[in-house]
C-alpha positions, 0 to 999 in steps of 0.5 A, a space after each residue: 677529553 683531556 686527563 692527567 695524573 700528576 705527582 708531588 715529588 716532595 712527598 716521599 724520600 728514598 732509602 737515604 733520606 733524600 727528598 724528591 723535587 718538582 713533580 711527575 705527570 702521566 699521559 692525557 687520558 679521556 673521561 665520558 660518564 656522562 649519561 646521555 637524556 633527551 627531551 620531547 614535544 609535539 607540535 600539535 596538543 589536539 589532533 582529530 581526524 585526519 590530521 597528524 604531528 610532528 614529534 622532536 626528540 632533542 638529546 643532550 648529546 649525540 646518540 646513536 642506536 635509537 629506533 621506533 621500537 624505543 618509543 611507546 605513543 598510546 592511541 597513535 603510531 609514530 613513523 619516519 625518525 630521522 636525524 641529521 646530527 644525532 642530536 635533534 630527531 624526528 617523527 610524524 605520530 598519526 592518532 589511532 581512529 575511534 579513540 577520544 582521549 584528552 590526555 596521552 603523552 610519547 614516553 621514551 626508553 633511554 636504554 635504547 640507545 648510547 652516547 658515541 662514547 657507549 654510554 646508555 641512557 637511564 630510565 624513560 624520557 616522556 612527551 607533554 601530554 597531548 589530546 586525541 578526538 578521532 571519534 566520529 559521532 553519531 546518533 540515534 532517532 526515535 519517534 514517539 508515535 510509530 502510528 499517526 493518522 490526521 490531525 496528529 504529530 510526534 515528537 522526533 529525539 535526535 540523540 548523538 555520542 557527543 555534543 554536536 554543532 552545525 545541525 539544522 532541519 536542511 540535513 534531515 529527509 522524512 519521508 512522508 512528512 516534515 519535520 519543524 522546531 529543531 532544538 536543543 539544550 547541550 548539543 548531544 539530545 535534540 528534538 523536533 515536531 513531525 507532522 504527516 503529510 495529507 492524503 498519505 497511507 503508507 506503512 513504512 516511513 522512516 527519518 533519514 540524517 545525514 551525519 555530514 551535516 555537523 561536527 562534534 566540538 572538536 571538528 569531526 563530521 559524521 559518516 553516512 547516515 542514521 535511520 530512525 525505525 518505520 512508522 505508519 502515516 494514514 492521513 487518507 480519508 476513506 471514500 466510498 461509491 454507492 450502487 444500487 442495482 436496480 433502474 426502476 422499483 415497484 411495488 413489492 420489490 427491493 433492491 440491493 445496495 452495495 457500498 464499496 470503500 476505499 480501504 476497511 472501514 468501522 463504526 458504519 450503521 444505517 444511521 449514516 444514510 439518507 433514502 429518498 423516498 425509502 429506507 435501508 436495511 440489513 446492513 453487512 459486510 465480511 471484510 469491512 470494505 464491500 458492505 451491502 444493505 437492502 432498499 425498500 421503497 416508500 408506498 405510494 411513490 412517483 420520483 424520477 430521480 432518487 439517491 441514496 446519501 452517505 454522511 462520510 463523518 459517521 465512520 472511521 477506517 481502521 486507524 481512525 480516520 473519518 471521512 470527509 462530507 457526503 457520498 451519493 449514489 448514482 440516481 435510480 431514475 424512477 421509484 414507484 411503489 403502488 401505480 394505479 392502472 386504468 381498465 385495460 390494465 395500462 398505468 394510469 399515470 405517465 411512467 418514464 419507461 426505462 431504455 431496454 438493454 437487450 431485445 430478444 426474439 423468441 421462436 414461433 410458437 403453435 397456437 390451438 385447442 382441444 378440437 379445434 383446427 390448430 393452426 401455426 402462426 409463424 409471424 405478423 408484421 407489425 409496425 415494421 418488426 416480425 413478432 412471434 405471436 406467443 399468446 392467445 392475448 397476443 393473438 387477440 390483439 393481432 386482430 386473429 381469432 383463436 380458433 378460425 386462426 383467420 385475420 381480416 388483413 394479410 396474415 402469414 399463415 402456414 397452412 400445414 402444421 408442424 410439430 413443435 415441443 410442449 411450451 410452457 403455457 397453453 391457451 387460457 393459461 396463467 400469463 407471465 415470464 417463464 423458463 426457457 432452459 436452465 442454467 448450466 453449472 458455472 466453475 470458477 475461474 483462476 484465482 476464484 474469478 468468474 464473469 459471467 453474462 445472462 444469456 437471452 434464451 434463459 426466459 421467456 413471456 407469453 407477451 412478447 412485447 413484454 418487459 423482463 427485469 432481472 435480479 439476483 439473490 442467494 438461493 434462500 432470498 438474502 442478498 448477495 455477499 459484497 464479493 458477488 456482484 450482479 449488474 441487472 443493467 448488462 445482465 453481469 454476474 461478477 464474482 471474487 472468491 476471498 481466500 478461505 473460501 471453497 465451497 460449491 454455492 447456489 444463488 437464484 436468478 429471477 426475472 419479473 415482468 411490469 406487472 410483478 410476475 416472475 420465474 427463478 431459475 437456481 445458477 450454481 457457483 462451482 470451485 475450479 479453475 476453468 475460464 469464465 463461463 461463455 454466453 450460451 451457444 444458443 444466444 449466439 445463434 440467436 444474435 446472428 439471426 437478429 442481424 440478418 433480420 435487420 432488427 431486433 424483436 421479441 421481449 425486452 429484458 431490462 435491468 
């Protein structure tokens, strides 16, 4: 701050030859060519996330002019400098997110800045070196069976960006299943056993991890949650029910067997089944849940209760799945094949007579000969019902005679006769069921649905205490296929039309009576869209008659 000159006065002469004495000094002068320097530290050597530093930049002598801009902080910002000597200055540096960098350092750019005396600094100051880990980690899930059926597990590889700490199963949801035996050699590739859940079929199924559940080494947690990709669960068991539609079976006849599952099946044969008291066959399906199969009785058998048995482990569903133990069909109460009968044609043996499900009166009917006097008989009371007397059998066994159309005890005659249409039996004709009308055309409904219901005036019988047994088939005598189904016991036929599947169909309703006879009548399935078919005007009528009677009469139409 303090410079002179000085001068030895001895040191020259003048002209004369004389020397000078003592010495001469200038004023005081300042002299500054001193470059300024700095140096720089951070108070924290490793920063993650959220956190932040203090940076100190100390100078060897006061300066001014020095800002932001002269500092270059990689994988972070510096912010707020401030000073209160110009010596000393500060900053807070906040690391950039995403980066895992072990080695940064602050660099400084002495050219920006003077000494008070207007002296810059040369070259550039630098930091010591500093780590930055504000990269959040993160993982990838991956299943080795994307399709697990009972008795299986798969492997679950759970690997992350980083080594990782703190994970266990508590931070992971699966859905349909748990998971066990969590492990890992290096924190970055883990691995655990999922086992399925019992009972499930679900197509989706997904492992779920909540990244907050553990850090990478340096402290950082994950965000949100990481999904692994869907996978399929079918740990249910196919089931099935079995229904036979028919109550009772008699000699020549058959009955269709319909086995509805759960779910598609494969691997099903007829070996899987157990008959009592018959056998099974043309087993099929068209869509490997509904299958059907035709039942035959055994010759020469009474049993009164019978069941059809499945053995559930003799097929799979479609991911392989067997069944577990058996199913039973629901018991046909009475299985007979050949009865004998006495002479007057009654059986011989005491046969359970099945409930009926419907009773149906028909109308009155002319009874008479070519040269006779015809005669109408309207109606005989008998055991408490009003019966029509349909038949000359009928007549016989009322006590009346077929020509004097007299009876020895109170008949109801009338004694005029009136005109009725042509029945399709006459006197000493064949006996048996015959056909009253025929069956109008039924249309689909929406969605290829129909429910329809036999109406009661489709048949008739020239016995009118006889029974009438109902069945249906395919117009050519297959059995109906699984998605047309007929319940014999409340005359139901029910029908879902797959997709695909458009076409006009014919099947055949039959109705036998107890000693094999029997009439058909075809019912054609038309496509559409109306309603269901509604029972028939005349069965209606026919019901609303029976109630005002009081009772029931006429043939009884069983399943």
């Amino acid at each position: 701050g303090a410079n002179q000159i000085s001068l030895n006065s001895a040191g020259y002469t003048d002209l004369a030859g004389n020397s000078g004495v003592g010495s001469a000094q200038s004023a005081g002068f300042a002299i500054d060519t001193q470059l300024p320097t700095a140096t720089i530290t951070v108070s924290e050597t490793a920063l993650r996330t959220g956190e932040t530093a203090v940076v100190r930049s100390v100078f060897s002598e006061a300066v001014r002019g020095l800002d932001l801009s002269d500092f270059s902080a990689p994988n972070g910002t510096l912010s707020d400098l401030r000073t209160s000597d110009g010596i000393t200055w500060t900053a807070t540096l906040t690391p950039n997110a995403g980066v895992q960098a072990g080695a940064n350092q602050i660099s400084l750019n002495n050219a920006g800045y003077t000494d008070l005396a207007g002296n810059s600094g040369v070259g550039s100051a630098q930091s010591e070196g500093f780590a930055i880990d504000t990269k959040l980690p993160t993982a990838t899930i991956t299943v080795n069976d994307m399709a697990l059926q009972t008795g299986e597990t798969a492997q679950v590889r759970i690997v992350f960006s980083e080594a990782v700490q703190g994970l266990d199963l508590a931070d992971f949801h699966v859905a349909n299943g748990i998971l066990s035996n969590l492990r890992t050699s290096d924190g970055i590739t883990w691995t655990a056993t999922l086992t399925p859940n019992a009972g499930v079929q679900a197509g989706t199924n997904q492992i779920s991890l909540n990244n907050a559940g553990y850090t990478d080494l340096t402290g950082n947690s994950g965000v949100g949650s990481t999904q692994s990709e869907g996978f399929a669960i079918d740990t249910q068991a196919p089931s099935a029910t079995i229904t036979v539609n028919a109550q009772a079976l008699r000699a020549g006849e058959t009955a269709q067997v319909t086995i509805v599952f759960n779910e598609a099946v494969q691997g099903l044969d007829l070996a899987d089944f157990t008959v009592a008291n018959g056998t099974l066959g043309d087993l099929r399906t068209l869509d490997g849940i509904t299958w059907t199969a035709i039942l035959t009785p055994n010759g020469a058998v009474q049993a009164g209760a019978n069941q059809i048995s499945l053995n559930n482990t003799g097929y799979t569903d479609l991911s392989g799945n067997a069944g577990v133990g058996e199913t039973g069909s629901d018991s046909y109460p009475v299985v007979i094949a050949s009865v004998p009968v006495n002479a007057a044609g009654a059986p011989s043996i005491n046969v359970p007579v099945p409930q009926p499900v419907a009773e149906v009166s028909w109308p009155p009917m002319q009874i008479g000969s070519e040269g006779s006097d015809a005669g109408f008989v309207s109606e005989v009371h008998r055991g408490g019902l009003l019966r029509p007397l349909s038949s000359p059998l009928a007549l016989a066994l009322a006590g009346f005679s077929e020509r004097s159309m007299t009876h020895p005890s109170d008949p109801v005659l009338q004694q005029d006769p009136v005109d009725m249409p042509e029945l399709p039996w006459k006197i000493g004709a064949a006996q048996g069921p015959y056909l009253l009308r025929s069956v109008s055309d039924l249309a689909m409904g929406f969605g290829g649905r129909l429910e329809w219901k036999v109406p009661a005036d489709i048949f008739g019988h020239t016995d009118p205490l006889a029974s009438i047994y109902l069945s249906m088939a395919l117009a050519d005598g297959s059995p109906l296929p699984g998605w047309i189904r007929f319940d014999a016991r409340n005359r139901t036929l029910t029908v879902q039309t797959p997709d695909g599947v458009h076409r006009e169909l014919v099947l055949q309703l039959t109705a036998r009576d107890e000693q094999g006879r029997e009439v058909k009548t075809p019912v054609k399935l038309k496509p559409g869209a109306q309603t269901a078919a509604r029972a028939g005007v005349a069965e209606q009528f026919q019901r609303a008659a029976m109630q005002r009677a009081g009772g029931t009469g006429g043939q009884r139409v069983h399943a």
